[in-house]
N, C-alpha and C positions, 0 to 999 in steps of 0.2 A: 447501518453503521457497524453491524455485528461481523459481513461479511471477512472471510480470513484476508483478504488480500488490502483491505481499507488501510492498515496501520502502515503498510511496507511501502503505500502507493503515497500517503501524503508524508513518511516523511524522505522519500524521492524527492515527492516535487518542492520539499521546505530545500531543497539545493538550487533551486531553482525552474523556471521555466523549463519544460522537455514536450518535445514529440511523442507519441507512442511507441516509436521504434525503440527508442533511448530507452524508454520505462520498461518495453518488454525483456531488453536487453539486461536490466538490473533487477529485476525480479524473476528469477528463473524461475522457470515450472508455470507462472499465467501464459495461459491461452490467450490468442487474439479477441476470443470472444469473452472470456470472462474479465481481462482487461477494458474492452470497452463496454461491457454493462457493467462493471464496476466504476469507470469512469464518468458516465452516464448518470448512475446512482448520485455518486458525489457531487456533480453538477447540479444534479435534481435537488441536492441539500444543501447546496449554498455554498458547500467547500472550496468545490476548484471550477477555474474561471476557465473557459475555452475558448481558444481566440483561432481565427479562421484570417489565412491572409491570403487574400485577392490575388495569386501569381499562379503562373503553369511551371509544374504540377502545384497542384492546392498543398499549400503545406497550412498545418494544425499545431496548434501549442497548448501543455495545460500548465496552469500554473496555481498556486492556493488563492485562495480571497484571506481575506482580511479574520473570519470566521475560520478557515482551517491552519489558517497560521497558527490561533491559538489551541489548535491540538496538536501542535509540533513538540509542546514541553512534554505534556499527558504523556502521548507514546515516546519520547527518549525516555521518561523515567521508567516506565515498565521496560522497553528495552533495554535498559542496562541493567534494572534489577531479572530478568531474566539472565541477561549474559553473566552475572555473578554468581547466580543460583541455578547455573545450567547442571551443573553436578547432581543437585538433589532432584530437580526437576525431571533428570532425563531416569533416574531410578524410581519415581513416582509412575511415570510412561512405563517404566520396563516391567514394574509389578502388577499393573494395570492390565497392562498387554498378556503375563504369564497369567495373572487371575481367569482373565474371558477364554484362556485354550485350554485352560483345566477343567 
């Protein structure tokens, strides 16, 4: 559940039901491949549900369970306390970043 991509993927999917295409599409920067073992993962841990529907071409859909619903609050609250504290946050990175080149 550590993985970086886990917070940004379920609360995507708390908007609802999506494809993979849609999810890559809102998450810039995941890979086809770390999106589906990421997606994979979450499946594996009861999160999000994937539903497979019987048509040509196969279309896929993921959506939360009832279980990752309830970490749609958890992650809004650190995202918005990050997006209030990105000032300090991003000079905590920048001094970090100057310490390790020194």
């Amino acid at each position: 559940m550590s993985e970086k991509w886990v917070p940004g993927l379920i609360y995507t999917l708390s908007l609802g039901p999506q494809r993979p295409g849609k999810l890559a599409g809102r998450l810039q920067g995941i890979s086809k491949k770390m999106l589906t073992q990421t997606l994979r993962n979450l499946e594996d841990w009861g999160v999000v549900k994937r539903t497979v529907y019987d048509v040509v071409p196969p279309h896929v859909e993921y959506s939360l369970t009832s279980l990752g619903e309830k970490m749609v609050e958890p992650i809004a609250l650190v995202h918005d306390w990050a997006q209030e504290n990105r000032e300090d946050i991003a000079k905590v990175f920048g001094n970090r970043l100057a310490s390790k080149t020194s």
